[in-house]
N, C-alpha and C positions, 0 to 999 in steps of 0.2 A: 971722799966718801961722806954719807950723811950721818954725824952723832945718831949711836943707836943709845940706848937705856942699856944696863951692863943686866947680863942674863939672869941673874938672881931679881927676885921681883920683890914689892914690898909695899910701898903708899908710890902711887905715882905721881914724877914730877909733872906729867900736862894731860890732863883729863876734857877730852872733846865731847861734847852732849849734843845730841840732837835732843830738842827741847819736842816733843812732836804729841798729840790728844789735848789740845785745848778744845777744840770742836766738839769732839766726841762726850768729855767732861760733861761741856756746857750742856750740849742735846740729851745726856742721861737726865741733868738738872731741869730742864724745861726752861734753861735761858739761853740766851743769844750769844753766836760765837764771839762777839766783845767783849758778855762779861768772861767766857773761858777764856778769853787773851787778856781779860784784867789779871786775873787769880791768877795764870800764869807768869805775868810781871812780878805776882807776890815771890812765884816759887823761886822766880829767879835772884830776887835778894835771900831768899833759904840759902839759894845753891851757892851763892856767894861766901856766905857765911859760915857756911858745913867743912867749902871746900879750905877756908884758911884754917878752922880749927883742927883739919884733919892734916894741914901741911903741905898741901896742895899748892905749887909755886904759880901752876900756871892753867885758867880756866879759859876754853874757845868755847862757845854754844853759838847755834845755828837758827839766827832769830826768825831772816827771812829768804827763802832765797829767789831765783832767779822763776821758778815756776810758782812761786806765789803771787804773781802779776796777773795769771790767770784766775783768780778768785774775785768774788764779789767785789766790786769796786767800793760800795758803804763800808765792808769791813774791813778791805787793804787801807784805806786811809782811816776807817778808826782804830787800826791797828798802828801807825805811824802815828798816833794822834796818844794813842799810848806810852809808846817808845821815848816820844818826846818829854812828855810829861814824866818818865823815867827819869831821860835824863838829866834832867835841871832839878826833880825832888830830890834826886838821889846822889848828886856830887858832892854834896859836903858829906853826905854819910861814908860815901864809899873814898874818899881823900883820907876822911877820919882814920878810917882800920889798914890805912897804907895799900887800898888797891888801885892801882892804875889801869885805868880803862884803852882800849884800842879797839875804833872800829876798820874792817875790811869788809870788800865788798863796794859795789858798781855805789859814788856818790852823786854821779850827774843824773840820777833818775830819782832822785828822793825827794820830797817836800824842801822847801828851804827850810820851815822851823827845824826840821828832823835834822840836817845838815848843823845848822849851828849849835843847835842844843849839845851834838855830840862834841862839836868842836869845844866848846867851853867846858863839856864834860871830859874831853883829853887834855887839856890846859889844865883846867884843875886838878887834877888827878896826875899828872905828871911826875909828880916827885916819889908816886908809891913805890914801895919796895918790898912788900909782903906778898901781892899776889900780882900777875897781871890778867886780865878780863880782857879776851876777845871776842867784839861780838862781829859777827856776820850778818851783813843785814843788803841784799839785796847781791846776794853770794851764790857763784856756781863754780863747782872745780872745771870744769870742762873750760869755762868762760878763761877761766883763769891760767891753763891751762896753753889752752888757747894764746893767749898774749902774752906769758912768758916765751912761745915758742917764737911768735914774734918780733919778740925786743932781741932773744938770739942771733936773730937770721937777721936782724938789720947789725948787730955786733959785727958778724960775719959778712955781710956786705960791706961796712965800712971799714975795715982792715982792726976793728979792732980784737977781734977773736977769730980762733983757726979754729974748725969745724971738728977736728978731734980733740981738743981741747972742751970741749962740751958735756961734761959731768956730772954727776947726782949733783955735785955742791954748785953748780952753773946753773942749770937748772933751778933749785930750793934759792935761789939767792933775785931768783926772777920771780916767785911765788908772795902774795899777802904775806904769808908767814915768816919770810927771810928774817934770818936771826933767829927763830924759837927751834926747840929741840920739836923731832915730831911727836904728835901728840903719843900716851903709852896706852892710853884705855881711851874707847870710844862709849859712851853710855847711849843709849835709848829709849825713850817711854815712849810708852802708848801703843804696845804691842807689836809693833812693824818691826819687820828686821832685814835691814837695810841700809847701805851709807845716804842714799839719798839727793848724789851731787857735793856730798860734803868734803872738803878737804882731801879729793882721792888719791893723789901721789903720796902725802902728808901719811895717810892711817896705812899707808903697804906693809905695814908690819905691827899696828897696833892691835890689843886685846879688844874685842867687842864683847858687851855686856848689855842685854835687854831688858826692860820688866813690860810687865803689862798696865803697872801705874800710867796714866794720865801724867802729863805733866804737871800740872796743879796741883798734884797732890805729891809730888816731890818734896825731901827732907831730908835731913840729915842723916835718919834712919836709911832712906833709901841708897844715898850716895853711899853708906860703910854698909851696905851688902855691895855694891860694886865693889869698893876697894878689897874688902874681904875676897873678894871671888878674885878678882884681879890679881893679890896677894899669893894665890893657890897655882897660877902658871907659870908655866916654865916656858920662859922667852926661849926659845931657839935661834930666831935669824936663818931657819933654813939647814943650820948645822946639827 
């Protein structure tokens, strides 16, 4: 069976964010969806930051995924053009506070800078032990999904697994995530309320929590009304 969170609720150990209203920000502002995915880079070093001093072992947010291929072409690669620049400004800071980064998510479709930048941002960042940082960046559950059911069914063709032996934890072990608990709260900005393709087998039991903020304008403030609210449920499991 898959580690569940034990029913009493409190600060959660892995907090899922759809990072979602840069656009929207930007067009209230009268600027360009690049500069809303700058100020959103900003928020995501907030969110970083919020979620260690609130105890938060383990943060996934949802950078890009698999249907934002269909947007403007100027702004999917000045959005990688971003990312990147993340991540080579930001690895000695985020090494410094003990966070270790991980990306998941399709790498053969990305820019090469995007590719390496990350890789020497997982090298560096290797040794943290405070938080770990997943990001998703060209991520669909379904894709995902998908290919775990695959790597099974060739298990099962080569004698190396029997078909009833096929489990929650056979399954989670064929997923991005293998190894992390699932996540306990799923947060959202920007008003939509929805997973989005995000993590779907992962959140079957997590808490979701919405605002109507913008992601841009995410903070620390905002993260402890999630966990506050979060803190108020009563995990069930169904029981």
């Amino acid at each position: 069976m898959i580690e569940r969170a034990p029913v009493a609720t409190g600060v959660p150990r892995h907090v899922a964010i759809i990072m979602d209203g840069n656009r929207r920000w930007a067009h209230a502002r009268g600027l360009s969806a690049l500069e809303g995915h700058r100020h959103g880079m900003d928020a995501l070093e907030r969110a970083v930051d919020a979620a260690l001093s609130t105890g938060i072992g383990m943060l996934t947010v949802y950078a890009f995924s698999e249907e934002n291929w269909g947007r403007e072409r100027r702004e999917v690669f000045g959005l990688f053009g971003l990312a990147e620049a993340f991540a080579r400004e930001k690895a000695a800071a985020l090494a410094a506070r003990g966070v270790r980064v991980r990306l998941i998510g399709r790498r053969d479709r990305l820019p090469g800078g995007v590719v390496e930048a990350f890789r020497i941002l997982e090298e560096r960042t290797a040794a943290g032990r405070a938080m770990l940082l997943t990001i998703a960046v060209d991520y669909g559950a379904r894709t995902e999904l998908r290919d775990a059911c695959r790597a099974l069914a060739r298990d099962v063709a080569a004698g190396r697994l029997a078909p009833d032996d096929i489990d929650e934890a056979a399954i989670a072990a064929q997923l991005s995530t293998a190894g992390l608990p699932d996540p306990d709260l799923v947060v959202r900005t920007g008003g939509e309320l929805r997973l989005s393709n995000f993590l779907l087998y992962q959140c079957a039991y997590a808490e979701l929590w919405a605002t109507s903020d913008p992601w841009p304008d995410f903070n620390a403030a905002t993260l402890d009304r999630a966990v506050d609210a979060f803190a108020t449920r009563e995990r069930r499991y169904g029981r």
